[in-house]
C-alpha positions as CSV (number, residue, x, y, z in Angstrom):
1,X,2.6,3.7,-24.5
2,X,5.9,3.6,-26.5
3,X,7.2,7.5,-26.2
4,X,9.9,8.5,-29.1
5,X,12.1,11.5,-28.8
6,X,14.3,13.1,-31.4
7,X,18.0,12.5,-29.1
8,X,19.8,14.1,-31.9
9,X,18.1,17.4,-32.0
10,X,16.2,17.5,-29.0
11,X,18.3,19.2,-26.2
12,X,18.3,17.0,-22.7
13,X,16.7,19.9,-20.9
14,X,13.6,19.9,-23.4
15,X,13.6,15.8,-23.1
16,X,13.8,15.6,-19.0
17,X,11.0,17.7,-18.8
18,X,8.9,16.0,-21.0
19,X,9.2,13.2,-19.7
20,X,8.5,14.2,-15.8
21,X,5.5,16.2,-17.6
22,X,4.0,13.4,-19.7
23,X,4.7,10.7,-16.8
24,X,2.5,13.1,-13.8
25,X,-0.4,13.3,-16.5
26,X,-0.5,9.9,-16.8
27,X,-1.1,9.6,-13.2
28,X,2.2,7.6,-12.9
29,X,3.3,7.2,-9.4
30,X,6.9,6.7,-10.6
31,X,9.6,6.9,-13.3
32,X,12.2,3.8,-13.5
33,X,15.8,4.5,-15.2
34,X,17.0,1.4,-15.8
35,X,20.7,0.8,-17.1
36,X,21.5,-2.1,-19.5
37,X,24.6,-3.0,-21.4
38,X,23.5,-0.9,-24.5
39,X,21.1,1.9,-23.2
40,X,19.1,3.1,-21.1
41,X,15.4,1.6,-20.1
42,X,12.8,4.3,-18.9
43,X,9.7,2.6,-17.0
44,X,6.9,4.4,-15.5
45,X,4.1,2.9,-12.8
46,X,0.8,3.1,-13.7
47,X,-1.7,1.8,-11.1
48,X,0.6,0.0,-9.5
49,X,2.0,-1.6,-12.6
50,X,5.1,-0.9,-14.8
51,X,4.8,-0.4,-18.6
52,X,7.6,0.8,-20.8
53,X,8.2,4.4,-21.8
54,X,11.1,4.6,-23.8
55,X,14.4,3.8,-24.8
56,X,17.4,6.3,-24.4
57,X,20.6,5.8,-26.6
58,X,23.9,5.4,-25.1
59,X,25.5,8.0,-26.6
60,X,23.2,10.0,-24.2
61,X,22.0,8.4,-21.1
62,X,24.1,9.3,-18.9
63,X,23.8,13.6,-20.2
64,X,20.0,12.2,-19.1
65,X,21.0,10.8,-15.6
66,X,23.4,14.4,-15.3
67,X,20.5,16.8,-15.4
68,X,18.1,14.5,-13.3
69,X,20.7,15.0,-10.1
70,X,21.2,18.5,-11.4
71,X,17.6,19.8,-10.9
72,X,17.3,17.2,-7.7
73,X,20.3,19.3,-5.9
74,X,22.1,15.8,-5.8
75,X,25.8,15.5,-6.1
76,X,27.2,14.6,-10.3
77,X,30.5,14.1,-9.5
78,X,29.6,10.9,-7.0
79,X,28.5,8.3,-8.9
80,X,29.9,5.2,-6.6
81,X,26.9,5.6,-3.7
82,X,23.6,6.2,-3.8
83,X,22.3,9.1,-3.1
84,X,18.5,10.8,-2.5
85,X,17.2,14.4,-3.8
86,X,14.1,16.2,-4.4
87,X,12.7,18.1,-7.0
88,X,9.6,21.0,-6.2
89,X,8.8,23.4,-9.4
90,X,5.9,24.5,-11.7
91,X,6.1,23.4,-15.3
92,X,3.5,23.7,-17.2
93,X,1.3,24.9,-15.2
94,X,1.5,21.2,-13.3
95,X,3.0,21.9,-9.7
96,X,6.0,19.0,-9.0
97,X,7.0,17.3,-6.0
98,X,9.2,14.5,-6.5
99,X,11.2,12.6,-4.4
100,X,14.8,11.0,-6.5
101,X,16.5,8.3,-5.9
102,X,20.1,7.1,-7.2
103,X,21.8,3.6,-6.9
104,X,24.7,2.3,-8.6
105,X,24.9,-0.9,-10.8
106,X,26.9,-2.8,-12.2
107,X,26.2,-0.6,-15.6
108,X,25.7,2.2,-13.9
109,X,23.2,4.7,-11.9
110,X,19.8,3.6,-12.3
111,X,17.5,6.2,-11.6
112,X,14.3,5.9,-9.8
113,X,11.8,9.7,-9.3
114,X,8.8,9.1,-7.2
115,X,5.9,11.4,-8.5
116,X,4.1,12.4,-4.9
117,X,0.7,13.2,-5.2
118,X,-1.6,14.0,-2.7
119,X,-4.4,15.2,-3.7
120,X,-6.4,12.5,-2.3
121,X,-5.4,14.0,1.1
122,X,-6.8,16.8,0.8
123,X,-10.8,16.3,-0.6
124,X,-11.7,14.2,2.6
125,X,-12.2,11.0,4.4
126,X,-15.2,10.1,1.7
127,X,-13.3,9.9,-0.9
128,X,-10.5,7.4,-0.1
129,X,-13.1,4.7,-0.7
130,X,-14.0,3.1,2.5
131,X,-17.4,1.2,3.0
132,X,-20.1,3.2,4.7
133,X,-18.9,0.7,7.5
134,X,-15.7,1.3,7.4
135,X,-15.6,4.8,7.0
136,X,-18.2,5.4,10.6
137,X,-15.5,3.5,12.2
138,X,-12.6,5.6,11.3
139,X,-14.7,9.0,12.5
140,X,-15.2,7.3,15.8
141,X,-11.3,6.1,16.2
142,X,-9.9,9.7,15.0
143,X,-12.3,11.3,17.9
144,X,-10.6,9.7,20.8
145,X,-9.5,12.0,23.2
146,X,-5.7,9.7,23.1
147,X,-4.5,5.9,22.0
148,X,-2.8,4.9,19.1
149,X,-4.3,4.4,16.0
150,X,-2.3,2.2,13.4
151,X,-2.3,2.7,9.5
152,X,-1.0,-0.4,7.9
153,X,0.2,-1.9,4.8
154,X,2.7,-2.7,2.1
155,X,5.1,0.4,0.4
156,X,2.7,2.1,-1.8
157,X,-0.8,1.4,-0.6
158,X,-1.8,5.1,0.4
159,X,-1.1,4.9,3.9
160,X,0.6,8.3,4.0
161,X,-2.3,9.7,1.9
162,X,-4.8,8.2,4.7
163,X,-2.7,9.3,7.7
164,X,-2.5,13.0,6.2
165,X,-6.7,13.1,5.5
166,X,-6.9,12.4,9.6
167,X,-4.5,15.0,10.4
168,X,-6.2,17.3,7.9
169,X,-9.5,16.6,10.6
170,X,-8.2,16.8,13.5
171,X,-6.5,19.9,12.9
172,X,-8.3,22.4,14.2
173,X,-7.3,25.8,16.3
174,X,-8.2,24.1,20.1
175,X,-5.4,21.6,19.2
176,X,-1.9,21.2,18.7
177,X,-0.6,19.0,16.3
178,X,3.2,17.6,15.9
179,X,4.2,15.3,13.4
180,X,7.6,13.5,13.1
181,X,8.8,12.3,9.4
182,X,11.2,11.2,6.8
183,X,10.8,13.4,4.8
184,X,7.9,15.3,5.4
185,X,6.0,14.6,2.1
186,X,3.1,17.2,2.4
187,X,3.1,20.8,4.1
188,X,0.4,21.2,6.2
189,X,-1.0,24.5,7.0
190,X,-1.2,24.8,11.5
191,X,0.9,22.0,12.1
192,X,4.6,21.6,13.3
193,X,6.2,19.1,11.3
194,X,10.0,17.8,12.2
195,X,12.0,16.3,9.7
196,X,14.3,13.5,11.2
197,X,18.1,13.8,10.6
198,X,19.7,10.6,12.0
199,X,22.8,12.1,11.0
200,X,23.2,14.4,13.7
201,X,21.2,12.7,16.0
202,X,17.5,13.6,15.2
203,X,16.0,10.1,15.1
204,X,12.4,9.5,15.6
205,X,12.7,8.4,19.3
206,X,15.0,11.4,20.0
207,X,12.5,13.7,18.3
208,X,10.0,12.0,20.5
209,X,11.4,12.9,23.2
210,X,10.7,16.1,23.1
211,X,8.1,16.6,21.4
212,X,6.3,15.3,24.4
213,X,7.5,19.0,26.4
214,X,6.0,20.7,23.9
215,X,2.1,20.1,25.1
216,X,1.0,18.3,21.9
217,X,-2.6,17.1,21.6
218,X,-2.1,14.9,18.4
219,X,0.8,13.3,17.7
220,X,1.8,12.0,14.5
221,X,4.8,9.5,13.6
222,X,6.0,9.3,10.3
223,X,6.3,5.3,10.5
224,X,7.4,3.2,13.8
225,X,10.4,1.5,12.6
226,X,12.3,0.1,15.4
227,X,11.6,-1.3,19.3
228,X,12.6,2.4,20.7
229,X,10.0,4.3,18.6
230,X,7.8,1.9,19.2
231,X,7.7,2.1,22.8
232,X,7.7,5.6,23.1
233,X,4.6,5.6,20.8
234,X,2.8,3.4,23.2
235,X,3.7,5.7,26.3
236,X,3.2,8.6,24.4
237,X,-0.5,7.8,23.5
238,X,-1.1,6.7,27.5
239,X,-0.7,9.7,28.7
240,X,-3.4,11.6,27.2
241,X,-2.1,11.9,23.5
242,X,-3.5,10.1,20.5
243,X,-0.9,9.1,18.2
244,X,-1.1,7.8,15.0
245,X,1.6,6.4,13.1
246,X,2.0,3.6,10.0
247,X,3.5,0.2,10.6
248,X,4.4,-2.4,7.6
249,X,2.3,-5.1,8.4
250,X,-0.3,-7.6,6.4
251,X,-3.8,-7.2,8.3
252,X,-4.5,-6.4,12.0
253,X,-3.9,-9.3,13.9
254,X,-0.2,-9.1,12.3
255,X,-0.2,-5.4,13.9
256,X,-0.4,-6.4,17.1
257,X,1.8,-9.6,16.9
258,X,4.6,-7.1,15.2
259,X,4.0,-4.5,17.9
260,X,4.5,-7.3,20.9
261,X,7.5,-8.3,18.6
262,X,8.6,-4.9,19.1
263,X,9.2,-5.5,23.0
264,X,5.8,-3.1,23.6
265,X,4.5,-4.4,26.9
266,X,1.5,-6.4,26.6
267,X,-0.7,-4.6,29.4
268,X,0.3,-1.2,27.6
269,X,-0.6,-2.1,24.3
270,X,-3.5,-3.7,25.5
271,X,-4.6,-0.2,27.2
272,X,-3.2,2.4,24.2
273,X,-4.4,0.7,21.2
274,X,-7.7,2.4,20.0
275,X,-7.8,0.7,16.3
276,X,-6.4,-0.5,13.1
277,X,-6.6,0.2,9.5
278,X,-5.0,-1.8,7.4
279,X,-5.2,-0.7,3.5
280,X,-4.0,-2.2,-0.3
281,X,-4.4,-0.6,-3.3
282,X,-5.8,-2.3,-6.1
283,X,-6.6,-1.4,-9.6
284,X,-9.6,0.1,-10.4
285,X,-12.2,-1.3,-13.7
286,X,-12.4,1.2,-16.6
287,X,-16.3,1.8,-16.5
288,X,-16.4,2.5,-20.3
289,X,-14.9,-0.9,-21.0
290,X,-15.8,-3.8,-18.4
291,X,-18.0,-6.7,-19.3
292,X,-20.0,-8.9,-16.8
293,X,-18.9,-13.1,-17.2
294,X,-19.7,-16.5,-15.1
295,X,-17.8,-16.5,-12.2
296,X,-15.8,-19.8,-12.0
297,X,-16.5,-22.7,-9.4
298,X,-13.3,-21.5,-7.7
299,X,-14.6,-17.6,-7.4
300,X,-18.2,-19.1,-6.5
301,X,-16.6,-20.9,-3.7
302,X,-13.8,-18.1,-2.3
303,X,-17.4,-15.4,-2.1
304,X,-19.1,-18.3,-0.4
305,X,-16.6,-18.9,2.4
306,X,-15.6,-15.1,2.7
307,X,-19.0,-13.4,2.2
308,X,-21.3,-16.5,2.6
309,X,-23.0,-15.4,-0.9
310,X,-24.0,-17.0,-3.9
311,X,-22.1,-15.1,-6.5
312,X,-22.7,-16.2,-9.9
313,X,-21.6,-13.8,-12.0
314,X,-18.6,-10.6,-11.9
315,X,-16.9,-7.6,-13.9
316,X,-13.8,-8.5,-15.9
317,X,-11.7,-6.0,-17.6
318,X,-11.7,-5.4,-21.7
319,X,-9.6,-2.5,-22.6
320,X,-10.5,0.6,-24.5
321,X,-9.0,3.9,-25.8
322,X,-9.7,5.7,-22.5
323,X,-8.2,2.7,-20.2
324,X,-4.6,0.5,-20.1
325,X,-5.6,-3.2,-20.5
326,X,-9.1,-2.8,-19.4
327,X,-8.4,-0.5,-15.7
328,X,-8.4,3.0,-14.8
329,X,-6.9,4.6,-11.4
330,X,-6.8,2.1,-8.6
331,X,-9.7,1.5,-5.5
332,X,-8.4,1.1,-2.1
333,X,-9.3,-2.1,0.2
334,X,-9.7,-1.4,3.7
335,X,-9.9,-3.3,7.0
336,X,-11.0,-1.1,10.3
337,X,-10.5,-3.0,13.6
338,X,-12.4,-1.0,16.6
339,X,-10.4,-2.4,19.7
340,X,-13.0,-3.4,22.2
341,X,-12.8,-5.3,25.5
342,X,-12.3,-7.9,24.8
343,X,-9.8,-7.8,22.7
344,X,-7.8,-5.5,24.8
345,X,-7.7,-8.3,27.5
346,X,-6.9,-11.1,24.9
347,X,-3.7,-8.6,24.5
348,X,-3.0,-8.6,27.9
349,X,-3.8,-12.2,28.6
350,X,-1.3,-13.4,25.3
351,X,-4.3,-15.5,23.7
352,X,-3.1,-18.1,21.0
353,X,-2.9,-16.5,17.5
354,X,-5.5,-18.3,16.2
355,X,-8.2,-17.8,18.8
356,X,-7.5,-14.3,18.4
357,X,-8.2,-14.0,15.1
358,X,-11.6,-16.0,15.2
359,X,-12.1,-13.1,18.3
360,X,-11.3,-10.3,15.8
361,X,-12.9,-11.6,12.3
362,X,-15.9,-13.4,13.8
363,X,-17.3,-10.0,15.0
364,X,-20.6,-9.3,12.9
365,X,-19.0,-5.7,12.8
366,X,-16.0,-6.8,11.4
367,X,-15.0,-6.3,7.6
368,X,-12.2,-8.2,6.5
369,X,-9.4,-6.7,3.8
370,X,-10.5,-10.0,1.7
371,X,-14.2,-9.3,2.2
372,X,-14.0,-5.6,1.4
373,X,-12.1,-6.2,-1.8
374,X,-15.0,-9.1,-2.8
375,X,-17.5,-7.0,-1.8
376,X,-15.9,-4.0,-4.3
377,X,-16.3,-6.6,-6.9
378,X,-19.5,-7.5,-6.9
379,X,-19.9,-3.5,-7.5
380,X,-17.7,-3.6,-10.2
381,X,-15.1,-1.2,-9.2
382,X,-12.7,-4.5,-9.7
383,X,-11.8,-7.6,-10.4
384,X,-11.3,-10.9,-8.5
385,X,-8.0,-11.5,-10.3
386,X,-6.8,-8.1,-9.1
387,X,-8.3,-8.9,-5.2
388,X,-6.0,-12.0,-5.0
389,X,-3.0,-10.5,-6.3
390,X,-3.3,-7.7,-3.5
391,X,-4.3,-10.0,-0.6
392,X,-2.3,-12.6,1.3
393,X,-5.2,-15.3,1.0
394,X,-3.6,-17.5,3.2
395,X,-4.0,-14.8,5.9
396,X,-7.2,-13.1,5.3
397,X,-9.0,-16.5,4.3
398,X,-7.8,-18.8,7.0
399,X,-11.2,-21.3,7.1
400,X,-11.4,-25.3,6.9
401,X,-13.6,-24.8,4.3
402,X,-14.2,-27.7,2.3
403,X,-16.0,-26.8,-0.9
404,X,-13.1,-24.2,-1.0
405,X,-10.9,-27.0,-0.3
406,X,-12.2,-29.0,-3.6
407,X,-12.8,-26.2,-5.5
408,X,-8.7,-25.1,-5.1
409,X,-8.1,-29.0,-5.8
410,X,-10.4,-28.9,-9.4
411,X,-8.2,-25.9,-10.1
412,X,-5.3,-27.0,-9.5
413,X,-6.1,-30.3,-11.7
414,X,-8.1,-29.0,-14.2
415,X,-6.9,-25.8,-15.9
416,X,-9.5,-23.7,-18.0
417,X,-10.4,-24.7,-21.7
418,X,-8.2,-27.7,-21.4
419,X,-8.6,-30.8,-23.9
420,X,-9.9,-34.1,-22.4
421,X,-6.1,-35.1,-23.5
422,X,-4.3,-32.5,-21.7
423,X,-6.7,-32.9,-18.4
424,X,-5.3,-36.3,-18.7
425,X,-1.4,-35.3,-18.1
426,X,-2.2,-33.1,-15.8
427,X,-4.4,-35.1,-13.6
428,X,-1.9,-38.0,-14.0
429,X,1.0,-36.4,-12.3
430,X,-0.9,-34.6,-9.7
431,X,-2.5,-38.2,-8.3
432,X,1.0,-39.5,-7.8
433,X,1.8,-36.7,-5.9
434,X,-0.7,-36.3,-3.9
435,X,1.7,-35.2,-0.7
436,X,3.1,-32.6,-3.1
437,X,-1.2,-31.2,-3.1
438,X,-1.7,-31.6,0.5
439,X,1.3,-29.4,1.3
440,X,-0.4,-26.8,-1.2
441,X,-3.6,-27.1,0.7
442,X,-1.3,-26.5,4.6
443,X,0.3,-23.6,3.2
444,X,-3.0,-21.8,2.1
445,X,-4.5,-23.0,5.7
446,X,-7.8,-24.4,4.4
């Protein structure tokens, strides 16, 4: 992965450009400039992961950093505050649309460019890798005739790429579409899209407002990030408008709790809310590569509480010449909640939390995010270690389920391909503190 570059003779242009170039066909989702005392650190994110690039000398980083805010239209003479740009140009024949981003340090501006690629948006709702399950609930939420429908998850789990394949659907001649973002990240072809500028006053309630003169059939909100947008939202999709917007939440019974946070009134929420999807993006198994092994006692037990399966065996990365450490691209995990009845009156009616969720995740037609990523690897598209390091388990699990129970308990005392001697110390230790275990077992609420 190590990239070396001739700093002496190469001119900065030249060494820019290949990097942006080398970094998009790698399929990295960003470039990192780090400063350090001596030079500078360039990192780029593949699948979710960073790996080092390369190292740039001192004598001429910041030349480097120069022509970065040079072709990003940012200002070179301000170093002291941070500042944002954007870069759109063909090279190569490879069309670029990057988003920069400067902050100062204590050893000066690190650099971060954000390679934007949807592609994904635009070959269709098949291809974003929901379940045959999933995906016949998402047609049937995007055909309401108005509601709210909620695309959820962390910074960087394809939300934006998800919310622009539904707008790509539902735009169609017979309606009008209106989106509200910051920044618009894609162009789309038939629909009005308004870029927020809190600066002057354009803020997303503001924008809101009137967009809701202009006769719009869909509405579409770049992210609901305060009580005021979130309120107007909820009106907004009450009145004969579906709306769909993207919320920073874990799963969706924390959608809804975050949305009543957001002083939403219960009865409206309860009326506007049409459904959920909640997404993470996990890395995906090179298929050239992976092997099959025994799944452990403690993987048995997890696919036996989630999925109530016997699972005996599962894919486990290698690493090849075509892959990075044994994975290739990433897979998304997805959780599609349909709001029925009953749940809309459990809104209402402020049920407890947890009688709620057993209302929402007992349904037969219910997928959870945990079961859809377990499910994904018993097909082998990826692995249980990648599943638990994407998912809050504590929140997706939640059972009293005791073999899981014991099986977390013979993990946490018995490490893998341990001696007989070293099971010893460990076991010893964890005996005497057995309050210090019991607090393990509240906090993953099993």
């Amino acid at each position: 992965m190590l990239r070396e570059y001739d700093y002496d003779n190469m001119p900065i242009v030249e060494i820019v450009n290949d990097m942006i170039i080398d970094s998009a066909r790698r399929k990295a989702s960003d470039i990192h400039f780090d400063q350090t005392p001596t030079d500078l650190m360039v990192r780029i994110r593949i699948d979710g992961e960073l790996v080092f690039y390369a190292r740039v000398p001192q004598s001429v980083k910041k030349n480097l950093i120069t022509r970065i805010k040079i072709i990003a239209g940012m200002n070179i003479t301000e170093s002291r505050l941070p500042q944002d740009g954007a870069i759109r140009s063909s090279v190569d024949g490879l069309n670029l649309d990057l988003r920069v981003s400067s902050l100062p340090t204590v050893y000066g501006e690190k650099v971060v460019i954000r390679i934007l690629d949807y592609s994904m948006s635009l070959k269709g709702l098949e291809t974003l890798g929901f379940s045959e399950k999933n995906y016949e609930k998402v047609q049937r939420i995007i055909q309401k005739p108005n509601g709210i429908v909620m695309v959820t998850g962390a910074t960087g789990t394809g939300k934006s790429t998800t919310v622009y394949t539904m707008l790509q659907i539902l735009n169609t001649t017979s309606r009008n579409v209106i989106t509200v973002e910051d920044p618009v990240e894609m162009k789309l072809a038939g629909v009005n899209q308004v870029q927020t500028m809190s600066e002057i006053g354009l803020t997303f309630a503001s924008a809101l407002r009137s967009i809701l003169r202009q006769d719009p059939d869909v509405i579409m909100i770049g992210e609901i990030r305060d009580n005021e947008t979130a309120r107007i939202a909820v009106r907004a999709s009450i009145t004969g408008h579906l709306v769909l917007s993207t919320i920073h939440t874990n799963n969706s019974l924390n959608t809804i709790e975050r949305l009543v946070d957001m002083d939403v009134e219960r009865y409206l929420l309860g009326s506007a809310l049409e459904g959920i999807i909640s997404q993470r993006l996990c890395k995906k198994l090179c298929p050239k590569c992976r092997s099959s092994r025994k799944a452990t006692p403690y993987e048995q037990a997890v696919f036996k509480s989630a999925l109530h399966m016997d699972v005996t065996e599962i894919y486990t990365p290698v690493g090849c010449s075509e892959c990075y450490q044994g994975y290739k691209g990433r897979v998304a995990l997805h959780e599609v909640l349909v709001i029925n009845q009953d749940i809309r009156d459990a809104i209402v009616n402020n049920m407890k939390k947890e009688d709620l969720r057993h209302l929402i995740y007992d349904h037969e037609d219910m997928t959870s995010i945990l079961q859809d990523g377990l499910l994904k690897v018993m097909e082998g598209l990826t692995s249980f270690e990648e599943v638990l390091r994407v998912i809050d388990v504590d929140d997706d699990l939640g059972e009293n389920d005791s073999d899981l129970k014991d099986a977390i308990i013979g993990k946490l005392r018995k490490p893998e391909n341990a001696s007989e001697e070293e099971n010893g110390t460990v076991i010893a230790p964890l005996e005497e503190n057995l309050h210090s275990m019991n607090d393990e077992m509240e906090t993953l609420d099993i």
